[in-house]
TORKOL-4160 file (C-alpha; in steps of 0.2 Angstrom, whole numbers, padded with zeros to 4 digits, m for minus):
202
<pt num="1" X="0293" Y="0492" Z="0494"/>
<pt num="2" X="0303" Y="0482" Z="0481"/>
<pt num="3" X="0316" Y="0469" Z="0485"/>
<pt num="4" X="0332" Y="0475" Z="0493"/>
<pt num="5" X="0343" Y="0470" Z="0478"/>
<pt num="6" X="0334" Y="0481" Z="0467"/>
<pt num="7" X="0338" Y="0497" Z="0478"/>
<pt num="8" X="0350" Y="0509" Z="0464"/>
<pt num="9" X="0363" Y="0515" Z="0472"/>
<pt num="10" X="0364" Y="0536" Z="0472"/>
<pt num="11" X="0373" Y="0542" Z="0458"/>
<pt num="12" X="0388" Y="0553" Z="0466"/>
<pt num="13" X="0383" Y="0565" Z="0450"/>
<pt num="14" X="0366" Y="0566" Z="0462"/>
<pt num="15" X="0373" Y="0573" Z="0476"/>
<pt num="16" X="0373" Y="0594" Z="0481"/>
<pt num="17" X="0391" Y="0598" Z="0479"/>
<pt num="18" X="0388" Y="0609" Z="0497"/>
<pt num="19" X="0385" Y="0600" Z="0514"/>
<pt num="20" X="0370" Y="0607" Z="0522"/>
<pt num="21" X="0361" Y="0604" Z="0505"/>
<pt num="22" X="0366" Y="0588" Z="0506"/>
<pt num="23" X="0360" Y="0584" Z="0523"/>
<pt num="24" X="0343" Y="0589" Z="0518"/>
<pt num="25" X="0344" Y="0581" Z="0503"/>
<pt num="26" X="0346" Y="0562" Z="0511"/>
<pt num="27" X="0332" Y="0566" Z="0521"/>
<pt num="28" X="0319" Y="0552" Z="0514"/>
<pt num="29" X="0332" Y="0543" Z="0505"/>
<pt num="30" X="0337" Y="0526" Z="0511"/>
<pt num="31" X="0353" Y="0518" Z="0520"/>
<pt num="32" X="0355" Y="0497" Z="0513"/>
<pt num="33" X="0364" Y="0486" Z="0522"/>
<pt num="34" X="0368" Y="0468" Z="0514"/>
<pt num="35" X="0372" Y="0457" Z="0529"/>
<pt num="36" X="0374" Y="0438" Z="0527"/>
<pt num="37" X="0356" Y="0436" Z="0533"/>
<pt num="38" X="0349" Y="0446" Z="0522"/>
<pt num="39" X="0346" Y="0463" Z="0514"/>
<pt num="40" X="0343" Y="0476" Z="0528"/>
<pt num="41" X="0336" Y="0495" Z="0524"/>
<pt num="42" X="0330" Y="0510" Z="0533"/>
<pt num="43" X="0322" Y="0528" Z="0527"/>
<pt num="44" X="0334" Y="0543" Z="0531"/>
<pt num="45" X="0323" Y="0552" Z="0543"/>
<pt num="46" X="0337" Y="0564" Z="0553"/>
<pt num="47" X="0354" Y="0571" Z="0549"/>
<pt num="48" X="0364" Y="0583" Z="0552"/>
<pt num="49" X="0377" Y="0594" Z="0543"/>
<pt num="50" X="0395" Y="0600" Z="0548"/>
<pt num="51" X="0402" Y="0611" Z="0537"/>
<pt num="52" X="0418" Y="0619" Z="0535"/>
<pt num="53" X="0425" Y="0631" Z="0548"/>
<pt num="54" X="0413" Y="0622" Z="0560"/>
<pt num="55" X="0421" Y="0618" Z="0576"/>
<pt num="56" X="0409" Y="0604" Z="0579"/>
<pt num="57" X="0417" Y="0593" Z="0566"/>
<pt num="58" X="0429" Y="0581" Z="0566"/>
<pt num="59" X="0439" Y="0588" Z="0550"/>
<pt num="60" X="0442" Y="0607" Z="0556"/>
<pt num="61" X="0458" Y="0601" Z="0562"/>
<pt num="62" X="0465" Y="0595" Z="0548"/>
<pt num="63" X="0466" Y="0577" Z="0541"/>
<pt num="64" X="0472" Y="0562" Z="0555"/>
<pt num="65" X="0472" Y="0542" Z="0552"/>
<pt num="66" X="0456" Y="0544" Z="0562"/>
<pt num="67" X="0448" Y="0553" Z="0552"/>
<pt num="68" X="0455" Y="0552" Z="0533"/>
<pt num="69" X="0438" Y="0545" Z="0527"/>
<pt num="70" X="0429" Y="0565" Z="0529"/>
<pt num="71" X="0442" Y="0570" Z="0516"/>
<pt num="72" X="0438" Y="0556" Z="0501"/>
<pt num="73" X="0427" Y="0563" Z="0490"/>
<pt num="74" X="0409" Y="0566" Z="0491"/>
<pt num="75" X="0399" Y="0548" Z="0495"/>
<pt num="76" X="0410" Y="0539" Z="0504"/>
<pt num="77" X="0405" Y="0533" Z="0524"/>
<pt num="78" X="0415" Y="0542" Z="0538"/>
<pt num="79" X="0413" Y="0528" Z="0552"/>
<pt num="80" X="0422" Y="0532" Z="0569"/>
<pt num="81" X="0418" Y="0526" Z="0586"/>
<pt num="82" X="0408" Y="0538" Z="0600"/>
<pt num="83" X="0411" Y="0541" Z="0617"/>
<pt num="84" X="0419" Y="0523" Z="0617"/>
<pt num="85" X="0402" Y="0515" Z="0616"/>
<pt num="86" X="0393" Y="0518" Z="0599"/>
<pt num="87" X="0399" Y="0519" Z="0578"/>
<pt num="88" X="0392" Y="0533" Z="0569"/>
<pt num="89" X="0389" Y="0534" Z="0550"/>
<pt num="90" X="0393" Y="0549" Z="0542"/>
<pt num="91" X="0395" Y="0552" Z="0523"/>
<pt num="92" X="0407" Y="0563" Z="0516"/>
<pt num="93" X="0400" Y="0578" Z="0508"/>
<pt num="94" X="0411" Y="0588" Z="0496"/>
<pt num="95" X="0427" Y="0588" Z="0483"/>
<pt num="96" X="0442" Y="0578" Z="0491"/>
<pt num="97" X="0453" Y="0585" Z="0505"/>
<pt num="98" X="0440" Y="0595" Z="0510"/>
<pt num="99" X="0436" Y="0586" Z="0527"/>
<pt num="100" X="0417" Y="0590" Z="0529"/>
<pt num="101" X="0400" Y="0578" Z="0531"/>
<pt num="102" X="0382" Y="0574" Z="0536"/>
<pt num="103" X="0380" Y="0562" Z="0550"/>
<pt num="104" X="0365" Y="0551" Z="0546"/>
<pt num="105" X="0355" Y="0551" Z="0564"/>
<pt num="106" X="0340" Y="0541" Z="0562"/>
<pt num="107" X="0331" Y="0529" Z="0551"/>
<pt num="108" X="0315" Y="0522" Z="0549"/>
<pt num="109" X="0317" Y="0503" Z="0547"/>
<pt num="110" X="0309" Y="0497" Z="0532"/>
<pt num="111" X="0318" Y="0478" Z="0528"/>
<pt num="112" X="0325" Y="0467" Z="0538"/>
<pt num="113" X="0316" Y="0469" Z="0555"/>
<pt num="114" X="0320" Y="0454" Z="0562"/>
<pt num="115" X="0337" Y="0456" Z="0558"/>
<pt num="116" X="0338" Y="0472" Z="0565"/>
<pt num="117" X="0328" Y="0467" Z="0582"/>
<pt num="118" X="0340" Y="0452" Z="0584"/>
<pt num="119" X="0357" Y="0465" Z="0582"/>
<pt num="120" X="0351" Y="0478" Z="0594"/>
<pt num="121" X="0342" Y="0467" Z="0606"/>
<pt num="122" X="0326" Y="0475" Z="0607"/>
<pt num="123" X="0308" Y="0473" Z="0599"/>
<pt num="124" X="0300" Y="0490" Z="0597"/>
<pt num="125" X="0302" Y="0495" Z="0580"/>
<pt num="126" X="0302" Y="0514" Z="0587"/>
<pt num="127" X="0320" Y="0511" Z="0594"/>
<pt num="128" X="0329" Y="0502" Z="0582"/>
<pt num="129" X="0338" Y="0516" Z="0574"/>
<pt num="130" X="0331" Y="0531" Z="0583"/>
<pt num="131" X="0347" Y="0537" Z="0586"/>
<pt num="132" X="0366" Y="0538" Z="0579"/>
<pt num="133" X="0372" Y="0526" Z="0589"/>
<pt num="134" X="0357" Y="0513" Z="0589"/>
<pt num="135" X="0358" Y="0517" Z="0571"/>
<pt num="136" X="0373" Y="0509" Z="0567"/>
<pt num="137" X="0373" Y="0494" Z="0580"/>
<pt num="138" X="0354" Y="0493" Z="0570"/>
<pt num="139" X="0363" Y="0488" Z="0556"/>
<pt num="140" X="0379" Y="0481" Z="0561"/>
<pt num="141" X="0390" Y="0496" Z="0556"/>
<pt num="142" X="0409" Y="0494" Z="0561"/>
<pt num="143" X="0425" Y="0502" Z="0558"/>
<pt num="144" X="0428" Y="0488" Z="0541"/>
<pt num="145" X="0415" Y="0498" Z="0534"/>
<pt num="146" X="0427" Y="0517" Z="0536"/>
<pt num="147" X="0431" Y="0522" Z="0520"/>
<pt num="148" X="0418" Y="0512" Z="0506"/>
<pt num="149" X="0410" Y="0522" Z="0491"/>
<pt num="150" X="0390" Y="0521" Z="0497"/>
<pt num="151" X="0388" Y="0527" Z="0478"/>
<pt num="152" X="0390" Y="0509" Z="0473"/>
<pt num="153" X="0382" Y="0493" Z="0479"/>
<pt num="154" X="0393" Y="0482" Z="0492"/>
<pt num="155" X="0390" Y="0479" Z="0508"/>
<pt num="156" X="0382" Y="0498" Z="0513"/>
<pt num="157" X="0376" Y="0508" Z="0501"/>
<pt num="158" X="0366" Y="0523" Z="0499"/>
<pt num="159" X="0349" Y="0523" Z="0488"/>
<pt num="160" X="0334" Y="0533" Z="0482"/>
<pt num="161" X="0317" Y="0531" Z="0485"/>
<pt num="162" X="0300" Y="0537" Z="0477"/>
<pt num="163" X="0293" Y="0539" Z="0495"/>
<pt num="164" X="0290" Y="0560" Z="0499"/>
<pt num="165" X="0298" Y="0561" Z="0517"/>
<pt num="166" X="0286" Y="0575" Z="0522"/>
<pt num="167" X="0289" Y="0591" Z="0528"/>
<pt num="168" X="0307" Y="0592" Z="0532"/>
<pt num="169" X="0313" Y="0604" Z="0548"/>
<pt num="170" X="0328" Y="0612" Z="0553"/>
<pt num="171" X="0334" Y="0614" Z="0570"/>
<pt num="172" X="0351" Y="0613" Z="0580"/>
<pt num="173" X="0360" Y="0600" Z="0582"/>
<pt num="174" X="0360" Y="0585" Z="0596"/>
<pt num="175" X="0375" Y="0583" Z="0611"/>
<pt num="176" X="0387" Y="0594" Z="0604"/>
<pt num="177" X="0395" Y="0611" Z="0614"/>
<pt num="178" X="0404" Y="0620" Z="0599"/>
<pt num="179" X="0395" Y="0629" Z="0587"/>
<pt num="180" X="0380" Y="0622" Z="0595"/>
<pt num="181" X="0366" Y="0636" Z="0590"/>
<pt num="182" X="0368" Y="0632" Z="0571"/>
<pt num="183" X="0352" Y="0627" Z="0563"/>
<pt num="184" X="0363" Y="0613" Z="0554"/>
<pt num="185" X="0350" Y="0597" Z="0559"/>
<pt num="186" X="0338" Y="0591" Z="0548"/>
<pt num="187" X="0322" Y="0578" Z="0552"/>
<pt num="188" X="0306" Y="0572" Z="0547"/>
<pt num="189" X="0291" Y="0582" Z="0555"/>
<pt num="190" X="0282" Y="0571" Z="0563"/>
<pt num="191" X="0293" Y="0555" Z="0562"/>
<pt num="192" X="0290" Y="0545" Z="0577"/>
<pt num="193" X="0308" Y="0537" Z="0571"/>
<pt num="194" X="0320" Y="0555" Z="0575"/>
<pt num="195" X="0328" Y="0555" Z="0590"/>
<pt num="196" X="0330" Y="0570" Z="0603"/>
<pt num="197" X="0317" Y="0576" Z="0615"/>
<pt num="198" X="0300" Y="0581" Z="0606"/>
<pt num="199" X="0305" Y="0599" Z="0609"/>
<pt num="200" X="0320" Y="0600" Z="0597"/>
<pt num="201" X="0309" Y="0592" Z="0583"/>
<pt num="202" X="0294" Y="0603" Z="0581"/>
């Protein structure tokens, strides 16, 4: 793995211009995060797609000061605050003012271990962002970071990777009640690093 400042932001030209295409396509692609002590990364092993119409997401009602950051275009992190408890990263997935997104679920850490061990209080490696929620606190992801272009280096961008992720599945998506039989999740066969009971990820 090279060094962290040699990670090329994704071109926003890169990105499918539809959601769920995009949720798979992030899958093996990797999340950077430059925090003052140092570069942190992890491998995009689990996302999931909500799509317009979907009753699931947090833009079929419409655009709110909440959630404004769904409707920039394509590439941009949606970050918003769950159950009162846990950030989640999301990324913006099609033309401005449409309001739809891919929620980034899980990652395998790959830089910055330490680091990450020492924000989420916790040394096995499996847990560290296994998980939306551990995800973010993984990687020190607040509500300063709603709104920024990950198409660009800052302080969270988004990056390629010559790594093959492995066979991808598709499956429904995790803790949701509305429009919850849609096959719109997708993971990393096999990844000891996606989180939901073994059941879901076969």
């Amino acid at each position: 793995m090279s060094d962290g400042q040699d990670h090329q932001p994704l071109a926003r030209s890169e990105l499918p211009d539809d959601t769920t295409a995009l949720a798979r396509f992030l899958i093996g692609r990797l999340v950077v995060r430059d925090l003052p002590e140092g570069m942190v990364s992890g491998r995009i092993v689990e996302t999931e797609a909500y799509v317009v119409g979907d009753a699931a997401g947090h833009g079929f009602r419409g655009m709110t000061p909440r959630n404004r950051s769904l409707f920039l275009e394509a590439g941009h992190a949606y970050v918003y605050l769950a159950y009162g408890t846990s950030m989640m990263l999301n990324v913006s997935s099609q033309a401005q003012g449409t309001g739809t997104g891919v929620l980034i679920r899980a990652l395998e850490p790959l830089e910055g271990i330490e680091i990450m061990r020492g924000n989420r209080g916790v040394e096995r490696l499996r847990d560290l962002a296994r998980g939306p929620g551990r995800l973010a606190a993984a990687l020190r992801i607040d509500r300063s970071l709603d709104g920024i272009d990950l198409c660009r280096k800052g302080p969270l961008w988004l990056a390629g990777d010559d790594v093959e992720p492995g066979e991808i599945g598709q499956g429904i998506r995790i803790g949701i009640s509305k429009d919850a039989d849609r096959l719109l999740r997708f993971y990393v066969r096999d990844s000891p690093f996606v989180s939901g009971p073994r059941s879901l990820n076969r």
